[in-house]
C-alpha positions as CSV (number, residue, x, y, z in Angstrom):
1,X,138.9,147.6,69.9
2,X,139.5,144.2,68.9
3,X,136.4,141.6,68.0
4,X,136.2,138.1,67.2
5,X,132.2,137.6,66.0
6,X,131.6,133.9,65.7
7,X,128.1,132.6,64.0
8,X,126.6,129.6,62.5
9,X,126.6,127.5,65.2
10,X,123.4,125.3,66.2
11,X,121.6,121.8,66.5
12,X,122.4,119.8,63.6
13,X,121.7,115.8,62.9
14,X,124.7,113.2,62.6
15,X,125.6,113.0,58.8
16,X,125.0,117.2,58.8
17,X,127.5,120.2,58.3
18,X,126.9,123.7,59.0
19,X,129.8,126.8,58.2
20,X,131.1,129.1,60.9
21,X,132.1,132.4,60.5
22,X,134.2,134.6,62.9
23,X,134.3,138.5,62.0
24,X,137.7,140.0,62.4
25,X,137.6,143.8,63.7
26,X,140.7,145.5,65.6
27,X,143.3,144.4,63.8
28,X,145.4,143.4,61.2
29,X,143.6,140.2,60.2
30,X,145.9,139.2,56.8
31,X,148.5,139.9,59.7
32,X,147.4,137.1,61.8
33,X,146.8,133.4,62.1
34,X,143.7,132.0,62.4
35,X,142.8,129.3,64.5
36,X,139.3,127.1,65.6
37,X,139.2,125.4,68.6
38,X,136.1,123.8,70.4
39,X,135.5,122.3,74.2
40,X,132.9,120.1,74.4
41,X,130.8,119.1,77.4
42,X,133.4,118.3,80.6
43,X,136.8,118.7,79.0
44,X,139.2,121.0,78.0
45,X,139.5,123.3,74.8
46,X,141.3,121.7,72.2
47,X,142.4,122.7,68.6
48,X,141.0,122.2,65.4
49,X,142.4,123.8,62.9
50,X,144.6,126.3,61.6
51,X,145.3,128.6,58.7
52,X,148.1,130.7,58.8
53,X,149.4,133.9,56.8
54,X,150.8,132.3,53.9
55,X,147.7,130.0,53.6
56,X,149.1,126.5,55.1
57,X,146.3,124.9,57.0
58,X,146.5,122.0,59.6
59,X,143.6,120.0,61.6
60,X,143.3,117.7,64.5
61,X,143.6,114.3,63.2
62,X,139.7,113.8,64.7
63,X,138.2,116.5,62.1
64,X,141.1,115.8,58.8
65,X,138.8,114.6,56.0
66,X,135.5,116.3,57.5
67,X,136.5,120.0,58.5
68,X,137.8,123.0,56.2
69,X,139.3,125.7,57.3
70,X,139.7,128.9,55.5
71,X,140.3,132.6,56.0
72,X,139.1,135.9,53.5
73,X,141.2,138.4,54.1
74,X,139.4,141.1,52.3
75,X,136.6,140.1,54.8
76,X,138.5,139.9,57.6
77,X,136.8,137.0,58.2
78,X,138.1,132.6,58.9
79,X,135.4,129.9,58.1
80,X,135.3,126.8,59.2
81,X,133.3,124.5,57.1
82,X,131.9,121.1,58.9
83,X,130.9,118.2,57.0
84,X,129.5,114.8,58.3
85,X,129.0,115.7,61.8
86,X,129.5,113.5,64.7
87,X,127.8,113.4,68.0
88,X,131.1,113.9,69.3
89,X,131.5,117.5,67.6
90,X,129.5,118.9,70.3
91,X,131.1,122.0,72.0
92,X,131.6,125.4,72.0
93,X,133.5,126.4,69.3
94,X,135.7,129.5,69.2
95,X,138.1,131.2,66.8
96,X,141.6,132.5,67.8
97,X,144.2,135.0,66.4
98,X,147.7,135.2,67.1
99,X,150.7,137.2,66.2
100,X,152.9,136.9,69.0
101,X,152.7,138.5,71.8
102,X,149.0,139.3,70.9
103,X,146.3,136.5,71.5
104,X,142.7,137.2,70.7
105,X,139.5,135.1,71.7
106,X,136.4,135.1,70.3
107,X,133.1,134.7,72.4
108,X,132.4,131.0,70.8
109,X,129.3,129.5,69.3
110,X,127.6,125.9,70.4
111,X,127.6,123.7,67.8
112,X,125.3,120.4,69.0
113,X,124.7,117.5,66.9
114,X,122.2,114.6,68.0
115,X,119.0,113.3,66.8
């Protein structure tokens, strides 16, 4: 069946990074686009970045500059590398894949940063 696996998440300092991972399993990942979104404390989920098939990537203008995202496809596997963490990157953080009609969700990892 299909899987999204997310990892990496934790409590980090402002100023920190930590890299997420979200294991692909079900389908075809190369197939796919990729997609991080997060939902912090209160609101509603919104997107973070993107990579598609061909390898385009976009972010939300509040990550451009700090976030990377980026997808192995022999590891079925997206990234999503965060540098200089703000307070206000605190949410759950989840990976999506899409190839329309089909929508997957992964179970999402807390990312917290405070000192």
């Amino acid at each position: 069946q299909v899987q999204l696996v997310e990892s990496g998440g934790g409590l980090v300092q402002p100023g920190g990074s930590l890299r997420l991972s979200c294991a692909a399993s079900g389908f075809t990942f190369s197939s796919y686009t990729m997609n991080w979104y997060r939902q912090p404390p209160g609101k509603e989920r919104e997107l973070v970045a993107t990579a598609t098939i061909g390898g385009t990537t976009n972010y939300a203008d509040s990550v451009k500059g700090r976030f990377t995202i980026s997808r192995d496809n022999a590891k079925n596997t997206v990234y999503l590398q965060m540098n200089n963490l703000k307070t206000e990157d605190t949410a759950v953080y989840y990976c999506r894949s899409i190839r329309w009609p089909n929508i997957y969700w992964g179970q999402g990892t807390q990312v917290t940063v405070s000192s």
